[in-house]
N, C-alpha and C positions, 0 to 999 in steps of 0.2 A: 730479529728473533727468528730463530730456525722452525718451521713448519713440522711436523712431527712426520714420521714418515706413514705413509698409507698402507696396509695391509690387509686384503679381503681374503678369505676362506669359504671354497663354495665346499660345500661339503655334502653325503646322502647320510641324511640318521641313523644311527647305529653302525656307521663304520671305523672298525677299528682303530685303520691307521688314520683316519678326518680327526679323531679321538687324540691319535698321537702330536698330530701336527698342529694341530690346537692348545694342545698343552704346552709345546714347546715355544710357540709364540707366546702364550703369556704367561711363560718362563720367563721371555728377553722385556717382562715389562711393555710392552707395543699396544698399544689402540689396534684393534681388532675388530673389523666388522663381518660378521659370519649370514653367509647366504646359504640357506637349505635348496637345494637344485632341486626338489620335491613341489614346494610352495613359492618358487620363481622358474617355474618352464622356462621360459625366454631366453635361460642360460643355457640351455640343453640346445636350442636352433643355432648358437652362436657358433658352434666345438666345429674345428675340420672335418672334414671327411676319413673315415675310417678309424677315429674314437671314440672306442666302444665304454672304456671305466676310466676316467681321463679324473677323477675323485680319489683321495683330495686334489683340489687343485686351488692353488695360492696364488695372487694377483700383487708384488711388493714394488707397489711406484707402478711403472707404465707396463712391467715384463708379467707375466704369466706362467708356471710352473703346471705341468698338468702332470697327474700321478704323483705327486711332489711328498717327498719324504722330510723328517728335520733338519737333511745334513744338504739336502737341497736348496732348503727355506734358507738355511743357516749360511750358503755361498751366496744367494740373492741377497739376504740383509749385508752383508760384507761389501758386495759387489754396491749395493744400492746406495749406502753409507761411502764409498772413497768416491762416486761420478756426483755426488752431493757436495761433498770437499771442493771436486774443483774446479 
């Protein structure tokens, strides 16, 4: 039985594009777990050095997308799906 794939969304409240990239994942149908980087600080001590608005930022499987768009999410679920295959 295949594991469903993992997908988190840190996102800051009222942003647009966190808005966009949100909807576009559960456009693709996916289990979704959404973190507000407001009410989990922890996420914010985590970021490299010199990421200032690194929001949205998507987590699919083990990679990381920071400032991640839906045609970015949409090459990580791609990419994430064929290292799954094989």
């Amino acid at each position: 039985m295949e594991t469903p794939m993992q997908v988190t969304l840190y996102h800051l409240p009222g942003c647009t594009r966190s808005e966009a990239v949100k909807a576009f994942i559960e456009e693709q149908g996916l289990c979704l777990q959404i973190v507000n980087v407001l009410t989990h600080p922890r996420v914010l001590s985590g970021l490299p050095n010199g990421v200032h608005t690194p929001f949205p930022s998507v987590r699919v499987g083990k990679n990381t997308i920071l400032n991640a768009t839906p045609q970015q999410v949409a090459t990580a679920l791609r990419e994430a799906s064929v290292s799954d295959q094989a």
